[in-house]
PDB file of N, CA, C and O in Angstrom:
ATOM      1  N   UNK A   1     -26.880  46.180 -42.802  1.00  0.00           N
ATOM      2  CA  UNK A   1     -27.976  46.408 -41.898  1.00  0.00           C
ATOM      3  C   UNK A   1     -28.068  47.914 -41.649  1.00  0.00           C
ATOM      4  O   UNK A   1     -27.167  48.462 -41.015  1.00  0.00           O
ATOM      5  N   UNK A   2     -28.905  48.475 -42.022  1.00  0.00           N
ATOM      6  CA  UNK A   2     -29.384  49.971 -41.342  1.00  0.00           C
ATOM      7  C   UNK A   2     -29.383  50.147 -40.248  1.00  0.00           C
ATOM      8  O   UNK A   2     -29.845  49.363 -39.419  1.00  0.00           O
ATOM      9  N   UNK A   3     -28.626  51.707 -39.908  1.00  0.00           N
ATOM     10  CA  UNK A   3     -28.694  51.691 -38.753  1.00  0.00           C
ATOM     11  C   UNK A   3     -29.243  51.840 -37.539  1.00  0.00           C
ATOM     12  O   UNK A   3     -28.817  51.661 -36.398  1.00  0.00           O
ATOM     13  N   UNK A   4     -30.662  52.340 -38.161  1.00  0.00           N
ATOM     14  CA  UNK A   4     -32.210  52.536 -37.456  1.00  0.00           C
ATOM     15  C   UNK A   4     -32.598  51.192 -37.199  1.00  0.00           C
ATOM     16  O   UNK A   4     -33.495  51.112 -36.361  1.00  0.00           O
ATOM     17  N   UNK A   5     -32.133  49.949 -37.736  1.00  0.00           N
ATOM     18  CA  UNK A   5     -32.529  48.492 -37.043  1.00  0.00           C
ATOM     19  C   UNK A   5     -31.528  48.374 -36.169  1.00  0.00           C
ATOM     20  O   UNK A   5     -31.939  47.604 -35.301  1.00  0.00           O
ATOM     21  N   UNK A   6     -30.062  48.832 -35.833  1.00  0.00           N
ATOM     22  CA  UNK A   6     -28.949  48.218 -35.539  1.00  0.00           C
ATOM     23  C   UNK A   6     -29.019  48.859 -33.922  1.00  0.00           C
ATOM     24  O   UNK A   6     -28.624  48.392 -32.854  1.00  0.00           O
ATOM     25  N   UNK A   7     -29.713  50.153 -34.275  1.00  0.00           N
ATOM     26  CA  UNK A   7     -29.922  50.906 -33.298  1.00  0.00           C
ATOM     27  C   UNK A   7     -31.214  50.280 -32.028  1.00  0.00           C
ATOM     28  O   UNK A   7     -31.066  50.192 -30.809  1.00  0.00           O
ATOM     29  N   UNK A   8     -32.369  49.946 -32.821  1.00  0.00           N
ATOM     30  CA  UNK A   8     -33.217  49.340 -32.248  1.00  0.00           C
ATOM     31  C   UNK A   8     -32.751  47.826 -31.449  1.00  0.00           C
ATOM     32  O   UNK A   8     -33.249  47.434 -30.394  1.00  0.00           O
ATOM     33  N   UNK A   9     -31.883  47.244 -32.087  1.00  0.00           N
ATOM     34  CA  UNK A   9     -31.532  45.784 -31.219  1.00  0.00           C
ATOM     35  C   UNK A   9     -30.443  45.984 -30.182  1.00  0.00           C
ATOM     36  O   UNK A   9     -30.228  45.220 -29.241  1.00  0.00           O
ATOM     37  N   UNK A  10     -29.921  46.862 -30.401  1.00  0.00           N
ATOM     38  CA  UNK A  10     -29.021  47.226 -29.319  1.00  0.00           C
ATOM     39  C   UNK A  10     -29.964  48.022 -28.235  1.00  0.00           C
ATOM     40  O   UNK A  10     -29.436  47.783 -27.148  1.00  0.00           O
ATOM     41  N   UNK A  11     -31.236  48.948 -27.998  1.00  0.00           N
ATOM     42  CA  UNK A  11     -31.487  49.550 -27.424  1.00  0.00           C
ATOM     43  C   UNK A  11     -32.434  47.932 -26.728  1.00  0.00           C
ATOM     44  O   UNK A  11     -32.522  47.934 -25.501  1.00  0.00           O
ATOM     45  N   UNK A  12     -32.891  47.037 -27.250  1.00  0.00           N
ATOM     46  CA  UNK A  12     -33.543  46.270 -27.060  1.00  0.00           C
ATOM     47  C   UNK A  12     -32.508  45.276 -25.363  1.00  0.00           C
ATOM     48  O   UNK A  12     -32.683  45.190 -24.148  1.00  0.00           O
ATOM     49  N   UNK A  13     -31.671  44.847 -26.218  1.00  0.00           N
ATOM     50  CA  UNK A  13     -30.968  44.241 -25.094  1.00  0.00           C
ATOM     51  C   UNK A  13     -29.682  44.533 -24.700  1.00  0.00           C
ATOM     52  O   UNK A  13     -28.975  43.547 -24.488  1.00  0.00           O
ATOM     53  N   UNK A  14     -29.134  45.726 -24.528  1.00  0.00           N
ATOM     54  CA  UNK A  14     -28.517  46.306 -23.753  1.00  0.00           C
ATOM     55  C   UNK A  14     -28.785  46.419 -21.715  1.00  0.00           C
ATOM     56  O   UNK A  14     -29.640  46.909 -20.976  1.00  0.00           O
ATOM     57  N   UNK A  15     -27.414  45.602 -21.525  1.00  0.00           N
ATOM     58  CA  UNK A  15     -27.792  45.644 -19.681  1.00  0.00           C
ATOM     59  C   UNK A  15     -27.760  46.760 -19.101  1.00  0.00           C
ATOM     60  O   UNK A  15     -28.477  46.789 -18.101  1.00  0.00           O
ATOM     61  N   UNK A  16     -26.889  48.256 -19.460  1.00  0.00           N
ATOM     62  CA  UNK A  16     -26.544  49.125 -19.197  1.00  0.00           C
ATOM     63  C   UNK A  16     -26.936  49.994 -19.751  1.00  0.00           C
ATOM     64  O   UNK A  16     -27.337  49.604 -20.848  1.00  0.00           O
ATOM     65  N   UNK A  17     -27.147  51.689 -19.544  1.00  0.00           N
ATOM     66  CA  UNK A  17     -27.400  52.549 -19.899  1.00  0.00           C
ATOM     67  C   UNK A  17     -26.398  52.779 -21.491  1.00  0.00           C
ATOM     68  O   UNK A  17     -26.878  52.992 -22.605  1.00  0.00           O
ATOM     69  N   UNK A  18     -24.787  52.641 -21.106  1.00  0.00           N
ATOM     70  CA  UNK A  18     -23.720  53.427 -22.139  1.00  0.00           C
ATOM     71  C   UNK A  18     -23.465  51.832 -22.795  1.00  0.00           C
ATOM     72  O   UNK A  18     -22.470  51.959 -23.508  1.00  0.00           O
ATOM     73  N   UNK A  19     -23.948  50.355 -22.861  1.00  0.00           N
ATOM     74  CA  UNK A  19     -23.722  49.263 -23.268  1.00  0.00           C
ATOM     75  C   UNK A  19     -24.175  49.433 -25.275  1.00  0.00           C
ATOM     76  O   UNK A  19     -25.112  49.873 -25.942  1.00  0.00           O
ATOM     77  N   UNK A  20     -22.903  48.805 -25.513  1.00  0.00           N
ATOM     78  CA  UNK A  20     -22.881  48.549 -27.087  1.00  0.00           C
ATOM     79  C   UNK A  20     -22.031  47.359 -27.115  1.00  0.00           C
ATOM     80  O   UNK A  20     -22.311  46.679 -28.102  1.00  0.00           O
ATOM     81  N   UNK A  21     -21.324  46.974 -26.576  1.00  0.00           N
ATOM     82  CA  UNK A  21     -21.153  45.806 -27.026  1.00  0.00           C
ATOM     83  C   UNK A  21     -20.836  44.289 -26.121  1.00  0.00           C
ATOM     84  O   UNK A  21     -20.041  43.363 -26.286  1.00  0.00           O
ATOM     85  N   UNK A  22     -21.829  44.574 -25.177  1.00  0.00           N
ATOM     86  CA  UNK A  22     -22.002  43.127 -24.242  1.00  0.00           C
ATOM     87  C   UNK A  22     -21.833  42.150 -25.166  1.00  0.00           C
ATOM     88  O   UNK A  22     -21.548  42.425 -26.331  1.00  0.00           O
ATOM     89  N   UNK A  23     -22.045  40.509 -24.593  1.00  0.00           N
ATOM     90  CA  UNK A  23     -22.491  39.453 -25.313  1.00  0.00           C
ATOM     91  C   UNK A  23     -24.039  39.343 -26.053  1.00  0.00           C
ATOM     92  O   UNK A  23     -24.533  38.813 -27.048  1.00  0.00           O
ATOM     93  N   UNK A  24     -24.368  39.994 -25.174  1.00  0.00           N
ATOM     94  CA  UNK A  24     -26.049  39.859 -25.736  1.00  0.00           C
ATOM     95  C   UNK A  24     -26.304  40.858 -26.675  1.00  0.00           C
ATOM     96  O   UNK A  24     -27.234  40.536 -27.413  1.00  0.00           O
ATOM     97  N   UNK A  25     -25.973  41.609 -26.844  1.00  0.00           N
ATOM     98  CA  UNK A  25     -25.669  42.794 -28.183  1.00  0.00           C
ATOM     99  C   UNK A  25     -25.059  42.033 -29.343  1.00  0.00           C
ATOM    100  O   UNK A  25     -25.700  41.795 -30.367  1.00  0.00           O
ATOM    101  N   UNK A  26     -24.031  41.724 -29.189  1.00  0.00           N
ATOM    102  CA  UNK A  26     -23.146  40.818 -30.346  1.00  0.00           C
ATOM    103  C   UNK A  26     -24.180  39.521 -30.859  1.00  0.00           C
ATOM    104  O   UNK A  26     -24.483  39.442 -32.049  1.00  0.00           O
ATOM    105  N   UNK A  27     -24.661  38.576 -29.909  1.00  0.00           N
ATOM    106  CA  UNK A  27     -25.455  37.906 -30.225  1.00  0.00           C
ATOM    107  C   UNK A  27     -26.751  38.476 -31.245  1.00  0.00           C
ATOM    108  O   UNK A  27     -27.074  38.288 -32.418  1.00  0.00           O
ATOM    109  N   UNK A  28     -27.089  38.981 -30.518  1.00  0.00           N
ATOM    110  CA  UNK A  28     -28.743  40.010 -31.180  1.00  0.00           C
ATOM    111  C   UNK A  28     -28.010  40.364 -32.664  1.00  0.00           C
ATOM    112  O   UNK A  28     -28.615  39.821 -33.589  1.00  0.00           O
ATOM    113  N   UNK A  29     -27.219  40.900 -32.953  1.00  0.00           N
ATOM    114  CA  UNK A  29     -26.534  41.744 -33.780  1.00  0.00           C
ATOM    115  C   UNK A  29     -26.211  40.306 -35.107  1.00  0.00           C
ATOM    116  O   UNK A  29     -26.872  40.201 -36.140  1.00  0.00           O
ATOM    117  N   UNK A  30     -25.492  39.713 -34.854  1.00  0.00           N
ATOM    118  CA  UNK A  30     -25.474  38.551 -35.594  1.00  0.00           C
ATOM    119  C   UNK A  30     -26.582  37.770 -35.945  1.00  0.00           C
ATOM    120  O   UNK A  30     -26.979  37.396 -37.048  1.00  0.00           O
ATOM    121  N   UNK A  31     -27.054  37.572 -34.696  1.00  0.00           N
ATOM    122  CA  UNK A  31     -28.431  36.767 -35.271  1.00  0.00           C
ATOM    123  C   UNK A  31     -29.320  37.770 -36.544  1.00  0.00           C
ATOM    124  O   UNK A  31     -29.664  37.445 -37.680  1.00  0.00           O
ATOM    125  N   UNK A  32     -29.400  38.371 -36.202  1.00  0.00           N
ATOM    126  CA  UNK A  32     -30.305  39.659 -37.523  1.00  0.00           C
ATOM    127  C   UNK A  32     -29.220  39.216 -38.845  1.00  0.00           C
ATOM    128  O   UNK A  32     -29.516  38.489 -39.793  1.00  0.00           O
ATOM    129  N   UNK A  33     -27.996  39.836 -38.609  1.00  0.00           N
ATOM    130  CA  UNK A  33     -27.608  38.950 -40.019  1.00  0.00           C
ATOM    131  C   UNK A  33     -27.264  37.729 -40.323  1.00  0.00           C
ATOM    132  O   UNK A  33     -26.553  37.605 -41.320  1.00  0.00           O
ATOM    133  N   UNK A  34     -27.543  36.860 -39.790  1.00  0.00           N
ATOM    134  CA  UNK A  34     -27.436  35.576 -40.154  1.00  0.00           C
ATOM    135  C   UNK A  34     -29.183  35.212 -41.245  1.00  0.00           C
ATOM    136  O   UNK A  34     -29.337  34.650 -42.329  1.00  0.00           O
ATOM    137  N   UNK A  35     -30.344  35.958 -40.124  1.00  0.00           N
ATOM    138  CA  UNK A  35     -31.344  35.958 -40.552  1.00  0.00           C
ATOM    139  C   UNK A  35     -31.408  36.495 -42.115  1.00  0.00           C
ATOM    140  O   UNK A  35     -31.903  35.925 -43.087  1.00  0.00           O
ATOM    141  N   UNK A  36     -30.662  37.936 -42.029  1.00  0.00           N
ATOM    142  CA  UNK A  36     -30.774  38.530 -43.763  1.00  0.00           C
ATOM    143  C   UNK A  36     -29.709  37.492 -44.917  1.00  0.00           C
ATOM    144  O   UNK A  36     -30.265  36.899 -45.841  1.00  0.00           O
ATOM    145  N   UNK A  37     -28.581  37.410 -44.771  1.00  0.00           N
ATOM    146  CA  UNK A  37     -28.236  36.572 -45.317  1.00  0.00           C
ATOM    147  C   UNK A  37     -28.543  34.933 -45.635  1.00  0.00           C
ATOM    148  O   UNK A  37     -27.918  34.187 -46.390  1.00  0.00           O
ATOM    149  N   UNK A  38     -29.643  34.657 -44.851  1.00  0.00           N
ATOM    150  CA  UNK A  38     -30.546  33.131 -45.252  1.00  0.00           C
ATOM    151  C   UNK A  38     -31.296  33.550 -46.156  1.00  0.00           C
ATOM    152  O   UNK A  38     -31.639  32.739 -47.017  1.00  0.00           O
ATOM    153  N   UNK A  39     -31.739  34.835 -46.228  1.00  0.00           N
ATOM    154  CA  UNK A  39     -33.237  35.362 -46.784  1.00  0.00           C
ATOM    155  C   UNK A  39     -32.367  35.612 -48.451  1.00  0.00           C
ATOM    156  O   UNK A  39     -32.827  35.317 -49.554  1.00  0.00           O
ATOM    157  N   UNK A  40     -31.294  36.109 -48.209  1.00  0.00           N
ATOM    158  CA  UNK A  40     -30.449  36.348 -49.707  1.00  0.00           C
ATOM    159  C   UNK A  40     -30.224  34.903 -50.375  1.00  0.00           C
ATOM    160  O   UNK A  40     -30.285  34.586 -51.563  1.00  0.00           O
ATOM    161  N   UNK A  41     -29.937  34.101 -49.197  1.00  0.00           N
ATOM    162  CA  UNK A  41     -29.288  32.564 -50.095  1.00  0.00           C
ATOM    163  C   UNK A  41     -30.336  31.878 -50.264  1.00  0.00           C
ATOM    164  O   UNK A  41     -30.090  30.757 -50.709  1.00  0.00           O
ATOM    165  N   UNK A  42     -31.283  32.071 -50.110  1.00  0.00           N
ATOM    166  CA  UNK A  42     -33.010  31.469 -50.302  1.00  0.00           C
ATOM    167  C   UNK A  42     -33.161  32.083 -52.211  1.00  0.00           C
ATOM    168  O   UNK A  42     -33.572  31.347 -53.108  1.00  0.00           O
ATOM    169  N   UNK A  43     -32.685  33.638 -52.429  1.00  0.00           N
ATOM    170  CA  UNK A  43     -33.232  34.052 -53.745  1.00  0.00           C
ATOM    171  C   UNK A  43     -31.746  33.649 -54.523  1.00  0.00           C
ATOM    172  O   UNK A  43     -31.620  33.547 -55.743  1.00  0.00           O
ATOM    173  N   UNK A  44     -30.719  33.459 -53.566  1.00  0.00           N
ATOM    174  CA  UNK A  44     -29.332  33.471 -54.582  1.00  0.00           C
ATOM    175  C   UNK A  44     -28.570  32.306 -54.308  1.00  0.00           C
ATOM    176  O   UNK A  44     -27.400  32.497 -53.976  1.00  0.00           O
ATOM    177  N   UNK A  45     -29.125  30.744 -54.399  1.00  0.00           N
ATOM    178  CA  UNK A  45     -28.802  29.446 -53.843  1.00  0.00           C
ATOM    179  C   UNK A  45     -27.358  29.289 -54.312  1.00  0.00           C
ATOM    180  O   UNK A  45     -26.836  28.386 -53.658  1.00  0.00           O
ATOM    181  N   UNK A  46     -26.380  29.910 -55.336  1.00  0.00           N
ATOM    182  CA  UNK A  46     -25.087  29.253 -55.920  1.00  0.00           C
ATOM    183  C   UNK A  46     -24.229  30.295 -55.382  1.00  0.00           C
ATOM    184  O   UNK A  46     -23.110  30.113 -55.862  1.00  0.00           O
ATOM    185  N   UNK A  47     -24.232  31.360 -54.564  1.00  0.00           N
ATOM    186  CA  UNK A  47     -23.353  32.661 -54.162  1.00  0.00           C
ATOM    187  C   UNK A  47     -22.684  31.898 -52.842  1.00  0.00           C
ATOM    188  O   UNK A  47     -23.245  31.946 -51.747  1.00  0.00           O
ATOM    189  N   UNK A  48     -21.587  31.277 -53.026  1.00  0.00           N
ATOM    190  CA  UNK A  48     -20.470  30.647 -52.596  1.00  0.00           C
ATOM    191  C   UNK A  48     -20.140  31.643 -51.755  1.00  0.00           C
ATOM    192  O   UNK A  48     -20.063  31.146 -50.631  1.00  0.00           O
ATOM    193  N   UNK A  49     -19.829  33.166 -51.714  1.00  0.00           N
ATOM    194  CA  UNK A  49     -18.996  34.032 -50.749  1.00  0.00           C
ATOM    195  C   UNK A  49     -20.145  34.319 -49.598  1.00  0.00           C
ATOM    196  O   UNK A  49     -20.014  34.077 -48.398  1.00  0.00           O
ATOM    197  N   UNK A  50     -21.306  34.893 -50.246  1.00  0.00           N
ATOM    198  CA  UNK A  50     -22.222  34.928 -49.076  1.00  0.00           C
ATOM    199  C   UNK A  50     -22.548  33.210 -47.802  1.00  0.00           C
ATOM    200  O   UNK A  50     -22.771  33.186 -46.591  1.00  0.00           O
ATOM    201  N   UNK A  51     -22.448  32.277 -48.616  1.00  0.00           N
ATOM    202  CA  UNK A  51     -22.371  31.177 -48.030  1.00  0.00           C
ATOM    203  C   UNK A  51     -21.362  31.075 -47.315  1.00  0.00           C
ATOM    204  O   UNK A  51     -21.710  30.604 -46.233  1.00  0.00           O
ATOM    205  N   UNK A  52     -20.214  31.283 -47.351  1.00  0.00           N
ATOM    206  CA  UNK A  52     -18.869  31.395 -46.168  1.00  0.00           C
ATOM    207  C   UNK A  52     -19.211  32.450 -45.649  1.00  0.00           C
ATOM    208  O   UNK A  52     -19.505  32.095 -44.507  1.00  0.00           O
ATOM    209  N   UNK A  53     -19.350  33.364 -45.703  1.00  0.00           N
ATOM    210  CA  UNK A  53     -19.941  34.395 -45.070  1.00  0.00           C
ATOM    211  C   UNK A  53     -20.983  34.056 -43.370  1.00  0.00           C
ATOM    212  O   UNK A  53     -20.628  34.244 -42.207  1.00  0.00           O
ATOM    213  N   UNK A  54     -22.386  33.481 -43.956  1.00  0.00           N
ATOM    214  CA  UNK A  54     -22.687  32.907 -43.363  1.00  0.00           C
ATOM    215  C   UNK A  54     -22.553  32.200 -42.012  1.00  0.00           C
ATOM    216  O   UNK A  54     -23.092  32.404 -40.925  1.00  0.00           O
ATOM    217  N   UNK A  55     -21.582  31.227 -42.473  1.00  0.00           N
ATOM    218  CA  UNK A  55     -20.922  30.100 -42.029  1.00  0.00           C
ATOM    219  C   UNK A  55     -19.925  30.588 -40.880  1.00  0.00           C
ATOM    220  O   UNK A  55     -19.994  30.427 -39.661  1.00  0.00           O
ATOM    221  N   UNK A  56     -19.136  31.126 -41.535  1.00  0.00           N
ATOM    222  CA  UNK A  56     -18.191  32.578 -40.357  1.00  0.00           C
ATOM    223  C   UNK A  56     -19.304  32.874 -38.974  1.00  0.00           C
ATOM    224  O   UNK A  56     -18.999  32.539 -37.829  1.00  0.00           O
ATOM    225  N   UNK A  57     -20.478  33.482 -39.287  1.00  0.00           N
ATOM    226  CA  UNK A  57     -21.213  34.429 -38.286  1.00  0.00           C
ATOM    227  C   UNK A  57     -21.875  33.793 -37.695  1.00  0.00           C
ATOM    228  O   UNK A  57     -22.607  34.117 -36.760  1.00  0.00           O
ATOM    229  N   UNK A  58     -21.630  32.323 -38.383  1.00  0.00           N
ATOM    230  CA  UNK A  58     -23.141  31.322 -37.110  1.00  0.00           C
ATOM    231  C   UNK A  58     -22.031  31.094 -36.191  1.00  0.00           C
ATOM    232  O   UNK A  58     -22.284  31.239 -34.995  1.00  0.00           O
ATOM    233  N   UNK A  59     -20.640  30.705 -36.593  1.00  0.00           N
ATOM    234  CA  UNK A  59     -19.462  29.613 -35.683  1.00  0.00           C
ATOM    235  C   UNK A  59     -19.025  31.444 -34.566  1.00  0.00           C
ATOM    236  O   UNK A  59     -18.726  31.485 -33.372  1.00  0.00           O
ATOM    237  N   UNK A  60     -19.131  32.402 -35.332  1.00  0.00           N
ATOM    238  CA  UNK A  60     -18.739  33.501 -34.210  1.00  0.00           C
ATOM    239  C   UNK A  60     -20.249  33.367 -33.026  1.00  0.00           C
ATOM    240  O   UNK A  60     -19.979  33.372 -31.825  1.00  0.00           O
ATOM    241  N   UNK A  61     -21.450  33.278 -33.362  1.00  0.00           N
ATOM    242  CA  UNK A  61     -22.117  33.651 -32.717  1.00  0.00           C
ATOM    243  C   UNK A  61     -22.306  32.490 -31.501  1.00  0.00           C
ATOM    244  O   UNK A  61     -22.580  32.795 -30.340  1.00  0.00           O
ATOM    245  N   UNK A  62     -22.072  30.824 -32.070  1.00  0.00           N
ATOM    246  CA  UNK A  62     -21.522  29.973 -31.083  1.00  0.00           C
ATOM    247  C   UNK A  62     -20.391  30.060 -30.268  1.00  0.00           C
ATOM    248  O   UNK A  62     -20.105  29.537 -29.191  1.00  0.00           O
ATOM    249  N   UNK A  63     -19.882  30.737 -30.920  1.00  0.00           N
ATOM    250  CA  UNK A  63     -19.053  30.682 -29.944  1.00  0.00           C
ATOM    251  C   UNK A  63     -18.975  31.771 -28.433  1.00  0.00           C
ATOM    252  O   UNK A  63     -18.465  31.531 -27.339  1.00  0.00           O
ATOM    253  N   UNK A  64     -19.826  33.211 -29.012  1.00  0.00           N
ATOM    254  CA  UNK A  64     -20.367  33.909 -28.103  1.00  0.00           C
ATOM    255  C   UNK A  64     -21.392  33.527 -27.467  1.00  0.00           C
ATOM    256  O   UNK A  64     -21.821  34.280 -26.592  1.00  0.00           O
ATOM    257  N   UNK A  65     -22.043  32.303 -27.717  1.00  0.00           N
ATOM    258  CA  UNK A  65     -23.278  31.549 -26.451  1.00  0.00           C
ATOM    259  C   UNK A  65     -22.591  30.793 -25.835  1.00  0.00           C
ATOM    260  O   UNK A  65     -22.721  30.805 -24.611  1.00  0.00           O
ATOM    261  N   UNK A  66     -21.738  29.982 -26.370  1.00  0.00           N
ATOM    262  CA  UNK A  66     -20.957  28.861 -25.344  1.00  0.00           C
ATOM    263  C   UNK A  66     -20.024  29.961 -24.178  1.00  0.00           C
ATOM    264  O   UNK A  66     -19.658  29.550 -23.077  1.00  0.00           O
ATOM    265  N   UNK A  67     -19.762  31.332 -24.657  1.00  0.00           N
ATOM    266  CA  UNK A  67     -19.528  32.267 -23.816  1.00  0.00           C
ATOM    267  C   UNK A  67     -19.479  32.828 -22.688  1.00  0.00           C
ATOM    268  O   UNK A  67     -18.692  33.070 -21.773  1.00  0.00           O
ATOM    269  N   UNK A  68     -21.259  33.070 -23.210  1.00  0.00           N
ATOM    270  CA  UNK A  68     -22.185  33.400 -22.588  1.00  0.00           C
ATOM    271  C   UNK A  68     -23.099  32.073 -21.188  1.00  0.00           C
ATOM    272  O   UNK A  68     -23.515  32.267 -20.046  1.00  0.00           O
ATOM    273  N   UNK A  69     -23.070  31.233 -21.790  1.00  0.00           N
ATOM    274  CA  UNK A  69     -23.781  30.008 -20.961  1.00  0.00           C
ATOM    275  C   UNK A  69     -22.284  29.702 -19.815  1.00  0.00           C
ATOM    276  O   UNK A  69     -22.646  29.699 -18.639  1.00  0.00           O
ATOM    277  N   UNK A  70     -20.975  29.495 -19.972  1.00  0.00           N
ATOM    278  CA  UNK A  70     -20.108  29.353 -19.080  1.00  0.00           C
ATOM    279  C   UNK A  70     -20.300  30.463 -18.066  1.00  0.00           C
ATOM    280  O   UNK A  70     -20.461  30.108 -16.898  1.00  0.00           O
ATOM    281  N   UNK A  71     -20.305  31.516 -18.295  1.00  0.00           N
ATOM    282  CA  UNK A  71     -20.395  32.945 -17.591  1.00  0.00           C
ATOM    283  C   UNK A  71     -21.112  32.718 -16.566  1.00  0.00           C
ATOM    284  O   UNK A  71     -20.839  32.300 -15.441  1.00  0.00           O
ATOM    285  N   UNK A  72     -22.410  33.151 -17.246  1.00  0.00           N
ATOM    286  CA  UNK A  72     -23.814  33.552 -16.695  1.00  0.00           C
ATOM    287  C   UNK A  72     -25.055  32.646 -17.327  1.00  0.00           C
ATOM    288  O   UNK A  72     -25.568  32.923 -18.411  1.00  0.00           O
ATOM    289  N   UNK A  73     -25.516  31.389 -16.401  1.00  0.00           N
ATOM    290  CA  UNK A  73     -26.418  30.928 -17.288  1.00  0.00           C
ATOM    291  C   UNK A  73     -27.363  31.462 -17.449  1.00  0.00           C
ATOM    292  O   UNK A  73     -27.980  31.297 -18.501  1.00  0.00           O
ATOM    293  N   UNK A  74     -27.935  32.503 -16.225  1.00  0.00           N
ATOM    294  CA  UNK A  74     -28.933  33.091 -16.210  1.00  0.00           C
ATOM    295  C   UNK A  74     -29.484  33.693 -17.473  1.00  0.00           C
ATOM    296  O   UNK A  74     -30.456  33.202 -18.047  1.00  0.00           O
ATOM    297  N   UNK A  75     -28.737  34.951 -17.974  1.00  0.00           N
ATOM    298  CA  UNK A  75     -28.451  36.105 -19.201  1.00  0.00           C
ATOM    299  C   UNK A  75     -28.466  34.781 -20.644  1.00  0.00           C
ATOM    300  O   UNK A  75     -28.808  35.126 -21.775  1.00  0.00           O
ATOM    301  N   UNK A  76     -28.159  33.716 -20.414  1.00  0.00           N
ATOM    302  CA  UNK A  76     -28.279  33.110 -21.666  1.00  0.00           C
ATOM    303  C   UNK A  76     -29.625  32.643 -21.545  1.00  0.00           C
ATOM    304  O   UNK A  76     -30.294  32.983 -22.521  1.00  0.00           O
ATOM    305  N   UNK A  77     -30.059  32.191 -20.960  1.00  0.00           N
ATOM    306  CA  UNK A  77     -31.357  31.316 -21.212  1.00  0.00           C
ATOM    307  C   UNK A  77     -32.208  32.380 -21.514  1.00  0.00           C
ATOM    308  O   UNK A  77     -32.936  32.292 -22.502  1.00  0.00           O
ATOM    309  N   UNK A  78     -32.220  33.371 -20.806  1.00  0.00           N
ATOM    310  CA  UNK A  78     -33.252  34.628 -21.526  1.00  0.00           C
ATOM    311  C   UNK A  78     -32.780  35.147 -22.458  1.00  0.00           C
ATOM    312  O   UNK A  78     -33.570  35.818 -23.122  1.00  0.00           O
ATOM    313  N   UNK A  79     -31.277  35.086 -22.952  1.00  0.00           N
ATOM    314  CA  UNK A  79     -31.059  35.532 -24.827  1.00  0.00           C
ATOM    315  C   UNK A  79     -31.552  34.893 -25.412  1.00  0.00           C
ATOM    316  O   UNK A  79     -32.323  35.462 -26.184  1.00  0.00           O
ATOM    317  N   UNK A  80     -31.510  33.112 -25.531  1.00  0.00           N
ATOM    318  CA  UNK A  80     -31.818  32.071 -26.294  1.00  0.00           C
ATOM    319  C   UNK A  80     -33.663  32.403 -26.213  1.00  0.00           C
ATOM    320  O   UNK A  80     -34.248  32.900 -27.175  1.00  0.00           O
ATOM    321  N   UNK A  81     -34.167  32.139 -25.298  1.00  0.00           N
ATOM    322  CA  UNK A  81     -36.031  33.144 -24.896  1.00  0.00           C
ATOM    323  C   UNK A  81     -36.149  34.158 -26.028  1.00  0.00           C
ATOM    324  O   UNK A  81     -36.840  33.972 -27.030  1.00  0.00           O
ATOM    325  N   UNK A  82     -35.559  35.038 -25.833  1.00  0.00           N
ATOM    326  CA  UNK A  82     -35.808  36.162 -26.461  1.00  0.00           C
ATOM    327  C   UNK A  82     -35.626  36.118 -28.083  1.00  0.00           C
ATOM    328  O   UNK A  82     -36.337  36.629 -28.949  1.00  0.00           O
ATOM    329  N   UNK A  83     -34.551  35.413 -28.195  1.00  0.00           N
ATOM    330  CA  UNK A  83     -33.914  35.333 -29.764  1.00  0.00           C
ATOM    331  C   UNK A  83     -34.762  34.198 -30.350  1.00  0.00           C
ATOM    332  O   UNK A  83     -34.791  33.942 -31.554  1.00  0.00           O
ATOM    333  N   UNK A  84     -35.523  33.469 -29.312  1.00  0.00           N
ATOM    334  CA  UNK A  84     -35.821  32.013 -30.207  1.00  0.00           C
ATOM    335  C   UNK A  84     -34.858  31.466 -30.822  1.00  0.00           C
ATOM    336  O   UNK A  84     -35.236  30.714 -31.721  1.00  0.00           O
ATOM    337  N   UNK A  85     -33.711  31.552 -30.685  1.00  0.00           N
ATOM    338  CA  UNK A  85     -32.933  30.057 -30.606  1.00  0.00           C
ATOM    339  C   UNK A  85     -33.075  28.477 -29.866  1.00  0.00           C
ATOM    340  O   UNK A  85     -33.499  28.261 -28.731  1.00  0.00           O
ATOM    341  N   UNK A  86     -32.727  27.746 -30.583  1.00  0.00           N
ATOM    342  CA  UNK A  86     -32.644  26.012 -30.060  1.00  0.00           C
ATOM    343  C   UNK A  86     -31.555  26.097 -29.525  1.00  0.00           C
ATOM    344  O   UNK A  86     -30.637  26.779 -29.981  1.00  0.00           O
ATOM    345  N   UNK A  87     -31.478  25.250 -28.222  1.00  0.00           N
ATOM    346  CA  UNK A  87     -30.862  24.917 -27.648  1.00  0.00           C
ATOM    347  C   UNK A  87     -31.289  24.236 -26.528  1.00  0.00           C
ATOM    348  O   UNK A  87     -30.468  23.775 -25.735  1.00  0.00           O
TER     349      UNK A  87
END
């Protein structure tokens, strides 16, 4: 991911002025590559490593909402809003 996008999603949902790596950063941050790596296994259906790959960053990013929703339900329901995630 470039860092002129990486830069933009962090400036996007950051709670704090000096914030880089809240929950909602990590979330945002994953979700973008989960998104590019679907878009790769869409043109490259048999690439087994990118597929664990994958698989790794959805179960990290659940596990930073189930996180996130124990915490603060508030901050999740407007990540899940914002991100367009189901849930």
């Amino acid at each position: 991911m470039k860092q002129e996008i990486k830069q933009k999603i962090i400036d996007e949902f950051k709670t704090h002025e000096d914030d880089t790596g809240s929950p909602e950063i990590q979330i945002a941050l994953l979700t973008r590559e989960i998104q590019d790596l679907l878009s790769h296994l869409d043109d490259h259906p048999k690439d087994v490593h990118s597929k664990r790959g994958l698989l790794k960053k959805v179960g990290e990013r659940k596990k930073l909402l189930r996180y996130l929703k124990t915490n603060n339900k508030k901050r999740y329901k407007k990540l899940i809003k914002n991100l367009g995630l189901r849930k």
